[in-house]
DSSP file (Angstrom, degrees, kcal/mol; ACC not computed):
  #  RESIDUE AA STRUCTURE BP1 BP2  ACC     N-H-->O    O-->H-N    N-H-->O    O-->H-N    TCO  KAPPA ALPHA  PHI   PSI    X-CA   Y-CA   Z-CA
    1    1 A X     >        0   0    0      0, 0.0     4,-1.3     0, 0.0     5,-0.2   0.000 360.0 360.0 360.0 -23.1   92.9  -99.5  -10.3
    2    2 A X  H  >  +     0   0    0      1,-0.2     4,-1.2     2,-0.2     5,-0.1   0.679 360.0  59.6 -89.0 -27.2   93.8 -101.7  -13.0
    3    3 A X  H  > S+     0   0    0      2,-0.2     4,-1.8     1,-0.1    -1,-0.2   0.870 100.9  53.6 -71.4 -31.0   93.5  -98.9  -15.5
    4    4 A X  H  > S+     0   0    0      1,-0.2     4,-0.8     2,-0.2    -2,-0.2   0.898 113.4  43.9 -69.0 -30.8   96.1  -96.8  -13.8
    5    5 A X  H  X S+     0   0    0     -4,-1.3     4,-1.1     1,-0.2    -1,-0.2   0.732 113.7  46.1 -72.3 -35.5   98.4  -99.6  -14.0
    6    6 A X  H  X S+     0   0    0     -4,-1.2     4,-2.0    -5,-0.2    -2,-0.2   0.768 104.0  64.4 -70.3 -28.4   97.7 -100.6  -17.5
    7    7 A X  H >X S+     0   0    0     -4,-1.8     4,-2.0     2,-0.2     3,-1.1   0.985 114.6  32.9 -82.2 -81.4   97.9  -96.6  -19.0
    8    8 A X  H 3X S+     0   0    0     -4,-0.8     4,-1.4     1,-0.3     5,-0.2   0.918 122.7  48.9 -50.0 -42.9  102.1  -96.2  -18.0
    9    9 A X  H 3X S+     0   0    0     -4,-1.1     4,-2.3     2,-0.2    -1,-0.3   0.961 112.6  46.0 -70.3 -40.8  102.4 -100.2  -18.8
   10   10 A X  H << S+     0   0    0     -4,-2.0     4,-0.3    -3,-1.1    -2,-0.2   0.998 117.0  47.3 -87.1 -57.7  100.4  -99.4  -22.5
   11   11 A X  H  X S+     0   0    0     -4,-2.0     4,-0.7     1,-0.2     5,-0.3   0.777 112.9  48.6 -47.5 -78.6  103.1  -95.9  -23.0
   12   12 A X  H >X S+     0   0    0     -4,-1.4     3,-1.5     2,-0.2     4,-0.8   0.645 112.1  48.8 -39.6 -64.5  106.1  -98.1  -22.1
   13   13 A X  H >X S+     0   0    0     -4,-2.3     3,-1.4     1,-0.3     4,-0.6   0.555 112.9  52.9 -51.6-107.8  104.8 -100.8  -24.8
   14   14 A X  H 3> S+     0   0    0      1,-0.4     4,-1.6    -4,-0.3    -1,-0.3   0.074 108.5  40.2 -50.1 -33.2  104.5  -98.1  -27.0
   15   15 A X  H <X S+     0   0    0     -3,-1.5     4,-0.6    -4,-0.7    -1,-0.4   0.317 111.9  55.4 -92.9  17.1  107.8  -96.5  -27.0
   16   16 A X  H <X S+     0   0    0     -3,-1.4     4,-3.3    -4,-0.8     5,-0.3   0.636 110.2  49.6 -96.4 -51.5  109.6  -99.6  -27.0
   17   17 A X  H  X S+     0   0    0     -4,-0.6     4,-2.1    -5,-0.4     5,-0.3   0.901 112.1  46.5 -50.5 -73.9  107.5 -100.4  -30.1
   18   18 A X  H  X S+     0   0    0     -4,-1.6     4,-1.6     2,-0.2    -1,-0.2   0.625 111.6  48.9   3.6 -58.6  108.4  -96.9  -31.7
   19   19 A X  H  X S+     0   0    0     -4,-0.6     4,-3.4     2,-0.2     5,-0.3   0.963 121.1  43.2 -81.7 -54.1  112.4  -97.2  -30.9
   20   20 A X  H  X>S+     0   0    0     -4,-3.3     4,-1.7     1,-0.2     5,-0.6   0.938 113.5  43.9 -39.0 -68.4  112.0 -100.8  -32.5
   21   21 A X  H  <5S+     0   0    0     -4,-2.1     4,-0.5    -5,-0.3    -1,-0.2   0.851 117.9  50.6 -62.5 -40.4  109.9  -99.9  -35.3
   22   22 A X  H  X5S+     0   0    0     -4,-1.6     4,-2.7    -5,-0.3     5,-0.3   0.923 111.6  47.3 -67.6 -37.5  112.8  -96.4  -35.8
   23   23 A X  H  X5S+     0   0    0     -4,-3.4     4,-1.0     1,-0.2    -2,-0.2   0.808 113.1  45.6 -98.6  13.6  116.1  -98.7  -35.7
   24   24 A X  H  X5S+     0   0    0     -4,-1.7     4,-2.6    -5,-0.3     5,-0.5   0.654 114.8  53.4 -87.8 -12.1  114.5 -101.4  -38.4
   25   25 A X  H  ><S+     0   0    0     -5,-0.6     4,-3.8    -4,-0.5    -2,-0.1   0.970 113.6  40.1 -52.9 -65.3  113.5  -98.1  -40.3
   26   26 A X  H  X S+     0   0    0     -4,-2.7     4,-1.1     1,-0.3    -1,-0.3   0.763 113.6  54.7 -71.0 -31.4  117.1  -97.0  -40.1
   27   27 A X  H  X S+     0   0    0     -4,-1.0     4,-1.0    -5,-0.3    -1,-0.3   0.858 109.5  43.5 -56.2 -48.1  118.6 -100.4  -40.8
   28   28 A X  H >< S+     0   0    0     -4,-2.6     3,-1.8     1,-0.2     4,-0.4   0.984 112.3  53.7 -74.0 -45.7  116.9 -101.0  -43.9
   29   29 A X  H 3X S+     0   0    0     -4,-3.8     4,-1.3    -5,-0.5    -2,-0.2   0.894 108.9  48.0 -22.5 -57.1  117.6  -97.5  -44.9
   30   30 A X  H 3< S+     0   0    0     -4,-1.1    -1,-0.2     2,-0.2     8,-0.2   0.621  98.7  85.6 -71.8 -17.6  121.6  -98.0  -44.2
   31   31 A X  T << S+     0   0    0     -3,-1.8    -2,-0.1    -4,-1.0    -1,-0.1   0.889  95.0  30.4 -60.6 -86.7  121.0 -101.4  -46.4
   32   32 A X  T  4 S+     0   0    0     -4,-0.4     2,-3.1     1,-0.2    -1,-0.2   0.833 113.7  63.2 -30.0 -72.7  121.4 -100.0  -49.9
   33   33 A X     <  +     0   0    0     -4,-1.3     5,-0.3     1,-0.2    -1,-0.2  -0.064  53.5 145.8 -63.0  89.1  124.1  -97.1  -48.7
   34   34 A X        +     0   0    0     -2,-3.1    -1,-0.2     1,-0.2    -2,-0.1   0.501  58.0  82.3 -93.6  26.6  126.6  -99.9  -47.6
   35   35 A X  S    S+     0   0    0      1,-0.1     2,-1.3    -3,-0.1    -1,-0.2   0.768  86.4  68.7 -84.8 -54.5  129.3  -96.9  -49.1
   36   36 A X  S    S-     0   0    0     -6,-0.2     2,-2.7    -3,-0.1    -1,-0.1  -0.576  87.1-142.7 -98.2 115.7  128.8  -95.7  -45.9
   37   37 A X        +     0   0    0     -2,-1.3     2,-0.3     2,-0.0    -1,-0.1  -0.040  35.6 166.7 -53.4  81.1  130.2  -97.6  -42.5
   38   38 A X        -     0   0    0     -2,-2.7     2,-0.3    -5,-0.3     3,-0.1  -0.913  21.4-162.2 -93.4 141.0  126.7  -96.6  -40.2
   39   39 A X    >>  -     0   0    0     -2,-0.3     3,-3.2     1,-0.1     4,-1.2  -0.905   0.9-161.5-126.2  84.6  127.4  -99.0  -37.3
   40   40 A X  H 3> S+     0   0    0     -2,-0.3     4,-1.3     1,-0.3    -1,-0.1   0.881  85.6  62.6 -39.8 -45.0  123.3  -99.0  -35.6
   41   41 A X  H 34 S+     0   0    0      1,-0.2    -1,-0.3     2,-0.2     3,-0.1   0.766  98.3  44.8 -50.0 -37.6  125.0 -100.4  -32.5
   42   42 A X  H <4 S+     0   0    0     -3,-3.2    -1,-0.2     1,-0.2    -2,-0.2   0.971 110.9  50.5 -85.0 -61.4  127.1  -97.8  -31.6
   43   43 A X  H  <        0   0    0     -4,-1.2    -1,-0.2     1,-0.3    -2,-0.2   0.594 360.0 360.0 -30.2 -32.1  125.0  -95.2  -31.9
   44   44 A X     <        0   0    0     -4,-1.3    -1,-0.3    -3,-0.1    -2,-0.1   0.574 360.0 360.0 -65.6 360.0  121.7  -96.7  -29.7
């Protein structure tokens, strides 16, 4: 029983990790162009 609950709890950890791991991607990317106004915030 404890697996079934742990398999959806281990995907959720995983895409939270993923969307984390994508908007430091895209923040240090946007670091260098500062030319361009990218506002991360608005966009999530």
């Amino acid at each position: 029983m404890k697996k079934l609950i742990s398999f959806p709890l281990l995907c959720a950890v995983l895409v939270v990790i993923a969307i984390i791991f994508a908007l430091t991607i895209r923040s240090c990317a946007t670091r260098p162009l500062q030319a361009q106004p990218v506002t991360p915030s608005t966009t999530a």
